[in-house]
Structures are given as structure tokens and as C-alpha cells.
Backbone as ProteinMPNN parsed JSONL, in Angstrom:
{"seq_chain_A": "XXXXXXXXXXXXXXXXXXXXXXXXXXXXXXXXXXXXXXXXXXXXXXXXXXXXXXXXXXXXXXXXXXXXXXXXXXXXXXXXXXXXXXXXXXXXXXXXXXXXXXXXXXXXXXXXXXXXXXXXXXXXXXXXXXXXXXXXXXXXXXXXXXXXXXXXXXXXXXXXX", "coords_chain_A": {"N_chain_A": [[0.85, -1.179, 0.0], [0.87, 2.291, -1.23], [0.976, 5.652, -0.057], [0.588, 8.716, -1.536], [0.779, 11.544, -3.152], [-1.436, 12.299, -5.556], [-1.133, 12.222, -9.088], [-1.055, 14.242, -11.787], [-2.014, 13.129, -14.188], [-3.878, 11.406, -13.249], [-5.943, 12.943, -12.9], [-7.913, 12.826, -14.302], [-9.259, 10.23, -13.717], [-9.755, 10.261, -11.187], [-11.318, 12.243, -11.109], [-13.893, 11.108, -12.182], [-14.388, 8.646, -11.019], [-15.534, 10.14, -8.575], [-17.445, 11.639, -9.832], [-19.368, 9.714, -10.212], [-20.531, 9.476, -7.596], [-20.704, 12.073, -6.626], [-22.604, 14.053, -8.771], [-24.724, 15.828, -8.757], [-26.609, 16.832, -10.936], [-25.207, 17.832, -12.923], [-23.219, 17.989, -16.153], [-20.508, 15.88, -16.464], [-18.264, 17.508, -17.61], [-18.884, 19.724, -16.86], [-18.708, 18.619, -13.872], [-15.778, 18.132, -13.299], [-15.016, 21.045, -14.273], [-15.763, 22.242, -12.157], [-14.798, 21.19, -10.019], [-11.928, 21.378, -10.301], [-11.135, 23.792, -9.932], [-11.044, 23.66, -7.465], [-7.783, 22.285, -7.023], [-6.432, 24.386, -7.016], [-6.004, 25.473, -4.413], [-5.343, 22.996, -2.897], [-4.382, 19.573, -1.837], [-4.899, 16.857, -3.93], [-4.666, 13.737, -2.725], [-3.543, 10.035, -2.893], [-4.788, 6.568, -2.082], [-2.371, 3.923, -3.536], [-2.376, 0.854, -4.56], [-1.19, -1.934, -5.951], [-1.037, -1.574, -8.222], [-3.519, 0.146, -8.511], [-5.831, 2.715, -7.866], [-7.325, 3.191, -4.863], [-8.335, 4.243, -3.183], [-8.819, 7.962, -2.249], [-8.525, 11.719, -1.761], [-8.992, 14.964, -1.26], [-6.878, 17.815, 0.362], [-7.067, 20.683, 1.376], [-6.568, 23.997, 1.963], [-7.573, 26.583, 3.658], [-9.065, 29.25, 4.444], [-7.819, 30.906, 7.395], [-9.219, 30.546, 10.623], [-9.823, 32.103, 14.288], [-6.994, 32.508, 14.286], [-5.969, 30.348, 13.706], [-4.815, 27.593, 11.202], [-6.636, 26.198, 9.175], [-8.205, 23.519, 7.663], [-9.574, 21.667, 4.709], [-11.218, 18.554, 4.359], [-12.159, 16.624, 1.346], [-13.916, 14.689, -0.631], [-13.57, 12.573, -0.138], [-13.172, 9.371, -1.494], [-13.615, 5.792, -1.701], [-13.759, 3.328, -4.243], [-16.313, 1.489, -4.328], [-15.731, -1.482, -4.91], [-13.702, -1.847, -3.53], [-14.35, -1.027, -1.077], [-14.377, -1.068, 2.641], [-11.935, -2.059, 3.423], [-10.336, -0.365, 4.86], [-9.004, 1.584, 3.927], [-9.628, 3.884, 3.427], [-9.496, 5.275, 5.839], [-6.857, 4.531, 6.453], [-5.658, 6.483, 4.774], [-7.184, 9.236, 5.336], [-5.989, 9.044, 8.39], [-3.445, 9.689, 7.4], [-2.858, 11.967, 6.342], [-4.053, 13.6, 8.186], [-1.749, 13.338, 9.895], [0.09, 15.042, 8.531], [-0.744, 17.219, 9.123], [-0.57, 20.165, 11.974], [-1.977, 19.461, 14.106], [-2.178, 20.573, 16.294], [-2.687, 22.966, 15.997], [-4.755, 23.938, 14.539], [-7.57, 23.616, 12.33], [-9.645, 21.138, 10.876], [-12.191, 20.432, 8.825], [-14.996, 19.085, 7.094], [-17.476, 17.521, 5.314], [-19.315, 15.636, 5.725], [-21.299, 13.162, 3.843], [-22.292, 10.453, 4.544], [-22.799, 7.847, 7.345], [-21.951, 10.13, 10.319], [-20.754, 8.949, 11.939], [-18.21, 7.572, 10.968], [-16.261, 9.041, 10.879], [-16.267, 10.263, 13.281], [-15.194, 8.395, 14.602], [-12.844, 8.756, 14.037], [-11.909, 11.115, 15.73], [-13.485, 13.641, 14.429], [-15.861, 16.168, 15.23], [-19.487, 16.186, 15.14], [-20.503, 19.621, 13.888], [-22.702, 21.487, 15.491], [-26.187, 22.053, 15.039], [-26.886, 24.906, 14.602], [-24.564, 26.278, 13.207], [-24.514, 24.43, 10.789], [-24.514, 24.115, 7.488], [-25.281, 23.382, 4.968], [-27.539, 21.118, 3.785], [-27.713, 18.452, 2.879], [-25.512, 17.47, 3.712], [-23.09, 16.89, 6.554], [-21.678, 18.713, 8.711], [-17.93, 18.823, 9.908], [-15.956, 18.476, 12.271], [-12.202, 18.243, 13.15], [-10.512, 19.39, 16.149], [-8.203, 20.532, 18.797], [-9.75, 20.74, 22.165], [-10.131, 23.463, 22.791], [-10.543, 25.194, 20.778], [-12.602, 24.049, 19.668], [-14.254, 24.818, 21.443], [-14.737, 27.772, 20.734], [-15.237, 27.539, 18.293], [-17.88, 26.923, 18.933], [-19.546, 28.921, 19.238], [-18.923, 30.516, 17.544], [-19.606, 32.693, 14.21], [-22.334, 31.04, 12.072], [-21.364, 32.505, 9.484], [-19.04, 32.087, 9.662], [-17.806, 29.575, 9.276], [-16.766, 27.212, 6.779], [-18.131, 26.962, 3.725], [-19.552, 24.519, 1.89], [-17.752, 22.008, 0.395]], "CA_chain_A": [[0.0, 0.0, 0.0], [1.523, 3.251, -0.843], [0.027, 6.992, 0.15], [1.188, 9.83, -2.224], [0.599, 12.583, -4.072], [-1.9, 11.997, -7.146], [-0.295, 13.178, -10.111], [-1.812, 15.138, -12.941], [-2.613, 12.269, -15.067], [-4.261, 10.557, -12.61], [-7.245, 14.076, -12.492], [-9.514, 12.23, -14.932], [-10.028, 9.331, -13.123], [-10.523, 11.012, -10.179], [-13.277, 12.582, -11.588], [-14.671, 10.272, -12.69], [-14.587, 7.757, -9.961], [-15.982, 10.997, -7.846], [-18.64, 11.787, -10.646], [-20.039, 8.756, -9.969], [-21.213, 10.037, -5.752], [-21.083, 13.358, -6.566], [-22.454, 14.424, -10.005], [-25.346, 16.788, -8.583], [-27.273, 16.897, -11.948], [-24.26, 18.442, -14.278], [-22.543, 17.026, -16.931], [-18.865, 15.18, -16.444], [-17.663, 18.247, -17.721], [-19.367, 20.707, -15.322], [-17.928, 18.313, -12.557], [-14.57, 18.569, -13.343], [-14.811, 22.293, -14.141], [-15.99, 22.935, -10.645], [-13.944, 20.627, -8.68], [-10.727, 21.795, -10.842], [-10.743, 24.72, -8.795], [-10.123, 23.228, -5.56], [-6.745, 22.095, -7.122], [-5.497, 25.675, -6.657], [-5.688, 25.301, -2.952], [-5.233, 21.87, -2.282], [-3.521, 18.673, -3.173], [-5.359, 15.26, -4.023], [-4.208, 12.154, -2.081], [-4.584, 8.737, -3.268], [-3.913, 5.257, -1.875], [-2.109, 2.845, -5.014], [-2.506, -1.045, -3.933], [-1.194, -3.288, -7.511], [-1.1, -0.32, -9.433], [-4.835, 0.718, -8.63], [-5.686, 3.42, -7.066], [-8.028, 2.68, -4.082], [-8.884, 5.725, -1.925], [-8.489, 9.53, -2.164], [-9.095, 12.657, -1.051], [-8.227, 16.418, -1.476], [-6.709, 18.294, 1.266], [-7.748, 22.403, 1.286], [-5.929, 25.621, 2.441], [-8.778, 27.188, 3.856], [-9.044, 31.023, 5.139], [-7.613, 30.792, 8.992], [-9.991, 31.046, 11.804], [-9.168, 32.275, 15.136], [-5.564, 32.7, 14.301], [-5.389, 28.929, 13.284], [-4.483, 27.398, 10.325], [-8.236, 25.781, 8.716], [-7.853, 22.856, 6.041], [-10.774, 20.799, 4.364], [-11.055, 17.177, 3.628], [-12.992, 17.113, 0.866], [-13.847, 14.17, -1.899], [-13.12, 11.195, 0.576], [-13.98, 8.177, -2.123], [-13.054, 4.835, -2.042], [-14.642, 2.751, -5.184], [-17.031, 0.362, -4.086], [-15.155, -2.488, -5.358], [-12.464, -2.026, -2.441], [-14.707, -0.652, 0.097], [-14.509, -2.345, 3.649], [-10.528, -2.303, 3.654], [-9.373, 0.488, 5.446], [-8.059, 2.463, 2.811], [-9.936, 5.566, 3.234], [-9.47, 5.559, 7.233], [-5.607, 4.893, 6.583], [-5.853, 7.933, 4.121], [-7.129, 10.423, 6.68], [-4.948, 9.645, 8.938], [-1.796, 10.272, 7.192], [-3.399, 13.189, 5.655], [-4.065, 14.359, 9.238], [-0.284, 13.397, 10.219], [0.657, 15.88, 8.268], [-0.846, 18.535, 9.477], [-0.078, 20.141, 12.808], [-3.311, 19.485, 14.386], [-2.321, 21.639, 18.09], [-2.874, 24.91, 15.906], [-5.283, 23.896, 13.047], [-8.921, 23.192, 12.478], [-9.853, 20.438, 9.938], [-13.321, 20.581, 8.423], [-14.988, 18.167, 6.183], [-18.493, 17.821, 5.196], [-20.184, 14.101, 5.351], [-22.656, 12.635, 3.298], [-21.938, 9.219, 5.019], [-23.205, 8.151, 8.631], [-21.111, 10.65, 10.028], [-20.131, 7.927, 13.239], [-17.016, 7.057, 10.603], [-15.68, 9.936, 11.091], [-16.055, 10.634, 14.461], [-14.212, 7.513, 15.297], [-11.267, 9.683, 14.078], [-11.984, 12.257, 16.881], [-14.165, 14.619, 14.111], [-17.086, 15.999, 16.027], [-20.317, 17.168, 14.909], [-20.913, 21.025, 14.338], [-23.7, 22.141, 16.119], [-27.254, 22.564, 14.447], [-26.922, 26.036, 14.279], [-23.723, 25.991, 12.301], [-25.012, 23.815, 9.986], [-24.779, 25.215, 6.198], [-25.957, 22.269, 4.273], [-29.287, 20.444, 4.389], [-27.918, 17.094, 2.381], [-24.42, 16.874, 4.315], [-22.844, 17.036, 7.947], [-20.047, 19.481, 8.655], [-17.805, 17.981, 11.142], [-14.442, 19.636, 12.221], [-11.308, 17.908, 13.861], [-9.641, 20.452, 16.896], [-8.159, 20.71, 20.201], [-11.286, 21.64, 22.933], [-9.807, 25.187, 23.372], [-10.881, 25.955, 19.692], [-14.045, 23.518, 20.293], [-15.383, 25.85, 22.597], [-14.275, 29.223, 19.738], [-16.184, 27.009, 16.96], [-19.429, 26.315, 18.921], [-19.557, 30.321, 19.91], [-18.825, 31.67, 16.5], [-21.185, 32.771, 13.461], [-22.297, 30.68, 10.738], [-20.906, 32.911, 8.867], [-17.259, 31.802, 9.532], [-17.659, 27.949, 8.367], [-16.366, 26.972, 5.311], [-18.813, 26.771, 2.7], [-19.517, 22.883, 1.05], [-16.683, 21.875, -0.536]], "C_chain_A": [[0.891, 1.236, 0.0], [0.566, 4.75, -1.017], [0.759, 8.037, -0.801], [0.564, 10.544, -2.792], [-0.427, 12.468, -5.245], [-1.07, 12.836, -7.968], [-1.167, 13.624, -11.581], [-2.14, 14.364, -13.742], [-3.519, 11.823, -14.471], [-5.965, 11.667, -12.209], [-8.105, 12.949, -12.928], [-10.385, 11.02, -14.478], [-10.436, 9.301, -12.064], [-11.443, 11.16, -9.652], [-13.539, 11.902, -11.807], [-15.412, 9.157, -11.895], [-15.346, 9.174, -9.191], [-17.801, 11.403, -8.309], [-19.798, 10.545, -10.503], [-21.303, 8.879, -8.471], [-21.439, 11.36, -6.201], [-21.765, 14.533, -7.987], [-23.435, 15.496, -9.764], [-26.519, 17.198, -10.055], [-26.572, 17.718, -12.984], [-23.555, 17.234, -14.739], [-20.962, 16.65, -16.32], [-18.18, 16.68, -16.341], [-17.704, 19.769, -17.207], [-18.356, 20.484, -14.82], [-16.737, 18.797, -12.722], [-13.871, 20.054, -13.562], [-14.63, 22.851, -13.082], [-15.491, 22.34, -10.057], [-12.61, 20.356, -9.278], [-10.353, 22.649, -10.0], [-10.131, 24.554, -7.637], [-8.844, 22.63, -5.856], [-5.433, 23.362, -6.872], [-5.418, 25.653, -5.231], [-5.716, 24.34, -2.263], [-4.607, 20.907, -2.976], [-4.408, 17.41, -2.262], [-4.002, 14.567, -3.858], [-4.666, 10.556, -2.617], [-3.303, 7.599, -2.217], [-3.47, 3.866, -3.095], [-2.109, 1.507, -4.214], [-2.681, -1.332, -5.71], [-1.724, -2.623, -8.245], [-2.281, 0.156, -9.103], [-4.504, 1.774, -7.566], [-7.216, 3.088, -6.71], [-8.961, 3.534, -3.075], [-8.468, 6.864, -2.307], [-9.124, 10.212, -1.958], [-8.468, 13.827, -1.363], [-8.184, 16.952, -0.244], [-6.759, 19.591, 1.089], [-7.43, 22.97, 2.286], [-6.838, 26.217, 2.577], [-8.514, 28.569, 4.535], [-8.626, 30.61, 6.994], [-8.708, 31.405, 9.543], [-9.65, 31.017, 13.37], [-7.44, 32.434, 15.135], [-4.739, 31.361, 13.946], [-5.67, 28.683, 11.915], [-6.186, 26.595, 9.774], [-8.153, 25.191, 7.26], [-9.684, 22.428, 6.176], [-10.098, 19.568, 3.77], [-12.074, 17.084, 3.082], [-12.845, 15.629, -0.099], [-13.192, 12.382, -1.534], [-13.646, 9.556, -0.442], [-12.875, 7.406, -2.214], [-14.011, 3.892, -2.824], [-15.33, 1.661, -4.334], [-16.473, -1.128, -3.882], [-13.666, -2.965, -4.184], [-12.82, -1.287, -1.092], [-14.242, -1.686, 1.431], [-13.062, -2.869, 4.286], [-9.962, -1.797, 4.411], [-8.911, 1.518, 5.535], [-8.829, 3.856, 3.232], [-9.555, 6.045, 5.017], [-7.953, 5.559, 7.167], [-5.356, 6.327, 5.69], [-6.114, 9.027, 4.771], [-6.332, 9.934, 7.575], [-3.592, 9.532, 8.921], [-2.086, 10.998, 7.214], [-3.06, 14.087, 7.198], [-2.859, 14.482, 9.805], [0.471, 14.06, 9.597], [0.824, 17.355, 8.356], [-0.611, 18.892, 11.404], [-1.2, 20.703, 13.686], [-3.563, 20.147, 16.293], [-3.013, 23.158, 17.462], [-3.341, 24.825, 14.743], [-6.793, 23.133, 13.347], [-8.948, 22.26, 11.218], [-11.283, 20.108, 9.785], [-13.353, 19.358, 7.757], [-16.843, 17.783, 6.455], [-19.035, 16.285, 4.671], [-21.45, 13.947, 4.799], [-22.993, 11.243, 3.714], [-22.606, 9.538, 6.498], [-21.625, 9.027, 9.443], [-20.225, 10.133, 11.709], [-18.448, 7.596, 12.382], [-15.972, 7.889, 10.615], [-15.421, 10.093, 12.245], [-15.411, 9.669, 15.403], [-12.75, 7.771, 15.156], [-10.995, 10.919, 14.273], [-12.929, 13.654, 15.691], [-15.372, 14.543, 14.93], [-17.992, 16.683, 14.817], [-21.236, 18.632, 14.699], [-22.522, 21.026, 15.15], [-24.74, 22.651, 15.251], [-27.282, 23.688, 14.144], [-25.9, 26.923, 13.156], [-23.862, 25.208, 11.064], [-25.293, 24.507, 8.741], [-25.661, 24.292, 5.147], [-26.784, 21.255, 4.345], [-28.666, 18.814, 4.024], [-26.022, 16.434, 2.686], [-23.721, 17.613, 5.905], [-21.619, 17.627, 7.97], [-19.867, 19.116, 9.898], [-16.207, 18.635, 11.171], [-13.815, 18.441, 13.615], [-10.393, 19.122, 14.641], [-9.656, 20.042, 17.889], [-9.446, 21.46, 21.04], [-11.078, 23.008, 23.113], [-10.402, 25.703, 21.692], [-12.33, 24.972, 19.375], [-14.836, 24.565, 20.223], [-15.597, 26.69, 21.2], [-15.407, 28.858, 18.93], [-17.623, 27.43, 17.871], [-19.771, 27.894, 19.353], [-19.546, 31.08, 18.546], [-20.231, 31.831, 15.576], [-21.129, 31.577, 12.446], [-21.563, 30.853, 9.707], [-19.121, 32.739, 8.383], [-16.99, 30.442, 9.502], [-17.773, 28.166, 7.545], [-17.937, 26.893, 4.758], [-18.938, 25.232, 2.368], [-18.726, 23.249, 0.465], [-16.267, 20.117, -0.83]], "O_chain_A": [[1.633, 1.414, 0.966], [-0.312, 4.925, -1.862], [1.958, 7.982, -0.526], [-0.559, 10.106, -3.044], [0.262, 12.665, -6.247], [-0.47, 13.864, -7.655], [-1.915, 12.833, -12.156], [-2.935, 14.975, -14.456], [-4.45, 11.71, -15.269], [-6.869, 11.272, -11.472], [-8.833, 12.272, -12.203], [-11.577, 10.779, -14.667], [-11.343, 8.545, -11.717], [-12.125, 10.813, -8.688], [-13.159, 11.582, -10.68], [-16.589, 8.812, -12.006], [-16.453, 8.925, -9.668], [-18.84, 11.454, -7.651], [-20.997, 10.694, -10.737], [-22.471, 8.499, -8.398], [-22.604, 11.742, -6.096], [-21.364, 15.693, -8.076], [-23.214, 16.41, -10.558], [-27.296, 18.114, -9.784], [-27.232, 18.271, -13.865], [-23.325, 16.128, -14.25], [-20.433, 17.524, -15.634], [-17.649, 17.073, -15.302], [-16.846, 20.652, -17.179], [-17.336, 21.173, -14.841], [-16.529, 19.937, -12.306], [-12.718, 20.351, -13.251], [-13.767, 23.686, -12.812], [-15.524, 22.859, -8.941], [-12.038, 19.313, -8.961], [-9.359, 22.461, -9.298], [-9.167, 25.029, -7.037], [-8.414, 22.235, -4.773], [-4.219, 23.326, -6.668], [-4.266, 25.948, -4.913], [-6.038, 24.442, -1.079], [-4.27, 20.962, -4.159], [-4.586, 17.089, -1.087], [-2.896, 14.647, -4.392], [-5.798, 10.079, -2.698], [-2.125, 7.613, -1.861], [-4.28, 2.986, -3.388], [-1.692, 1.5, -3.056], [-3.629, -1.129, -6.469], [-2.732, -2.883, -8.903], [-2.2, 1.246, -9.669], [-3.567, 1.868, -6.773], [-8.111, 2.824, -7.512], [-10.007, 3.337, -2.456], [-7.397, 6.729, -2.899], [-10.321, 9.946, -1.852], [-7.311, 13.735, -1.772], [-9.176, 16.783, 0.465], [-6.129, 19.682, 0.036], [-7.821, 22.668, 3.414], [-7.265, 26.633, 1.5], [-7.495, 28.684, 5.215], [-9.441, 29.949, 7.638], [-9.166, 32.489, 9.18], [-9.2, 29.954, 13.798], [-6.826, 32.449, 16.202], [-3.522, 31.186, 13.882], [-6.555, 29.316, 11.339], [-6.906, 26.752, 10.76], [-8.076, 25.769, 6.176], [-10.567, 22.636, 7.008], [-9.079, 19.422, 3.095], [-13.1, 17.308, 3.724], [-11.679, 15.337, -0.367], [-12.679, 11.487, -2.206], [-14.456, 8.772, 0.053], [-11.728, 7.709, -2.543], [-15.051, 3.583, -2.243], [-14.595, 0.973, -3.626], [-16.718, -1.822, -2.895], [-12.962, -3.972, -4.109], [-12.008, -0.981, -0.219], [-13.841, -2.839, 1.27], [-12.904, -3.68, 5.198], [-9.006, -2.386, 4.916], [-8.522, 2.241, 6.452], [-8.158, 4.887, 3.25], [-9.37, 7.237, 5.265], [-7.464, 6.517, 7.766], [-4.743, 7.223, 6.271], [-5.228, 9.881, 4.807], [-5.481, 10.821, 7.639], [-2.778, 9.362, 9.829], [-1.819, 11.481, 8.314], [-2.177, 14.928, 7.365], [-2.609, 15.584, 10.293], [1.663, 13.913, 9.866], [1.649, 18.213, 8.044], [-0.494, 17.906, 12.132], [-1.405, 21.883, 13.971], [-4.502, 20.168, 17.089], [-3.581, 24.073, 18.059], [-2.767, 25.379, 13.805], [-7.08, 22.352, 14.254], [-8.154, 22.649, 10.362], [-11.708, 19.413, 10.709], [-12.388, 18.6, 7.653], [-17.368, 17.785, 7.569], [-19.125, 15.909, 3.502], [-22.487, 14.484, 5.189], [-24.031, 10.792, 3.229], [-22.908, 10.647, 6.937], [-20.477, 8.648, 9.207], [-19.395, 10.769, 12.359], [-17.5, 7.387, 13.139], [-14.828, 7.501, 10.378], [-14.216, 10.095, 12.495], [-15.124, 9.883, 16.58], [-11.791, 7.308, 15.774], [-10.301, 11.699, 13.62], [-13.0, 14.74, 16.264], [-15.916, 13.509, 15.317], [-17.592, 17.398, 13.898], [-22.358, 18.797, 15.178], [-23.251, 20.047, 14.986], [-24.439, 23.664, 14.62], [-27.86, 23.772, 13.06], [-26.247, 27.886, 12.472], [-23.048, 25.547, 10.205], [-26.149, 25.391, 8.722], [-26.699, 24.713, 4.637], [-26.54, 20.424, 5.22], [-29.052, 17.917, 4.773], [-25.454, 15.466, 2.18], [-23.936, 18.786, 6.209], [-20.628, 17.196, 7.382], [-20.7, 18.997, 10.797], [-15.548, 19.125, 10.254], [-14.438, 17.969, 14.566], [-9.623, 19.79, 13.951], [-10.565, 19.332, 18.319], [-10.0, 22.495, 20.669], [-11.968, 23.681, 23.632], [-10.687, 26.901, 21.664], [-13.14, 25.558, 18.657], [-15.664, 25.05, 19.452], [-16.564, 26.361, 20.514], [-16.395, 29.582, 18.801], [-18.377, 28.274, 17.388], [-20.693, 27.78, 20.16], [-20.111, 32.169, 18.443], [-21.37, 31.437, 15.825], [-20.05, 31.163, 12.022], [-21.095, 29.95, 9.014], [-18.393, 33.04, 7.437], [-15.824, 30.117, 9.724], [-18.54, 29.016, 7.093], [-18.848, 26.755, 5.574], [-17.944, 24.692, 2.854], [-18.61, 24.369, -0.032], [-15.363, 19.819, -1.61]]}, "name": "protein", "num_of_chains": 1, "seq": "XXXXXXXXXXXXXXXXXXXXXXXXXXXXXXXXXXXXXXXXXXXXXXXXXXXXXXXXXXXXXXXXXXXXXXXXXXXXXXXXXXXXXXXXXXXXXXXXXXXXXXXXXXXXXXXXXXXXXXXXXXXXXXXXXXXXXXXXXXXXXXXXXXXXXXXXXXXXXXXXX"}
């Protein structure tokens, strides 16, 4: 199993494998228009197992809040065909081992029960925080920026991404 970098060849299938969960009622070529963008402030992760690639995810440079650093995990898919392995739970947490999670918030917006997450310490925002009706925003932090989150506005969570 190795974790790295996707590499620029490797966009289209991406998408594609992504287009599949996330297509929203646009064409292929929508999708990839609009989730091209998030390549300017982030870098897709994949897991390769026997040449395939098995899991990935995009990691996102997000606007700092409270004076801390504020990523997104965004695009968490592992194909069907290799669900049940691992792969996306060893994927977050390298991802997260790379960041320096004393002085950083990590977001990420579930469409999944969002218990799979929270078995890797993400909690649940708070109903009132809540931006999106058809997914769960769920943020990984130390309780001292806990507290900051469950106190702030709406207005200062990320957006769906």
C-alpha cells in the first residue's frame, strides 16, 4: 500500500470515480470544471494497492480562523469495489499526520453516517452551524478551539466543498 501525491494524469479518473457520488445533476464536464478549482488550494491524495488506485481525497488551504491554520477534507472516495478495507481511514490519517493538528482546524463535510468519522476524533458542528441540508459538517480540533467554533457565526464555516 503506498500513500502519495496523485499526479496530474491521474485528475480524470478522479473525476470520474468521484462523478459517480457526486455528479449533482451536471454534466462530467461541469464536474470537473468545478472541482478543478479546488486544485489551486489543495492537493489530491490517493492510496495505489497493484497499481490501482483505491482511496483519495483532497486536502484544502482554507481562510484561517481564530488565528489557526483551517484545512478541508474534501472528496473522501473509495470505489465500491475495495470498500470495507481500510483504505480511506488509513488515508485520513496520514493526511491528518501531516498537518499540525495543536494549531489547526480540519473541516470536512459528510454525506456518510457521520459515526465514521467521528471515530477519528471529528465531532459534529452544532445545528446552528449547519450550512448544508444534504451533508454534515464535522471539524477535527483541540477543545480550546471547540469551545471558539461552537460560539462563533455561521458565517465563519467553510462553505460545502
Amino acid at each position: 500500500m503506498l500513500i502519495r501525491q496523485a499526479k496530474l494524469s491521474e485528475r480524470e479518473e478522479l473525476f470520474r470515480e468521484a462523478y459517480k457520488e457526486w455528479s449533482k445533476n451536471r454534466t462530467f464536464e461541469q464536474y470537473k470544471a468545478d472541482n478543478s478549482k479546488e486544485d489551486e488550494f489543495g492537493v489530491r491524495y490517493v492510496i495505489e494497492e497493484d497499481g490501482k488506485i483505491v482511496s483519495s481525497l483532497i486536502m484544502l488551504n482554507l481562510k484561517e480562523l481564530f488565528g489557526y491554520k483551517v484545512y478541508g477534507f474534501g472528496s473522501v472516495l473509495t470505489p465500491l469495489e475495495f470498500a470495507g478495507k481500510g483504505y480511506a481511514t488509513s488515508l485520513l490519517n496520514d493526511c491528518m499526520g501531516k498537518i499540525d493538528r495543536e494549531n489547526s482546524i480540519i473541516f470536512l463535510y459528510s454525506e456518510i453516517n457521520p459515526v465514521f468519522y467521528e471515530r477519528l476524533g471529528f465531532k459534529i458542528l452544532p445545528s446552528y452551524l449547519q450550512k448544508d441540508k444534504k451533508a454534515v459538517c464535522m471539524a477535527l480540533c483541540k477543545d480550546i478551539i471547540w469551545l471558539k467554533l461552537q460560539n462563533t457565526s455561521i458565517n465563519r464555516i467553510p462553505d460545502y466543498f
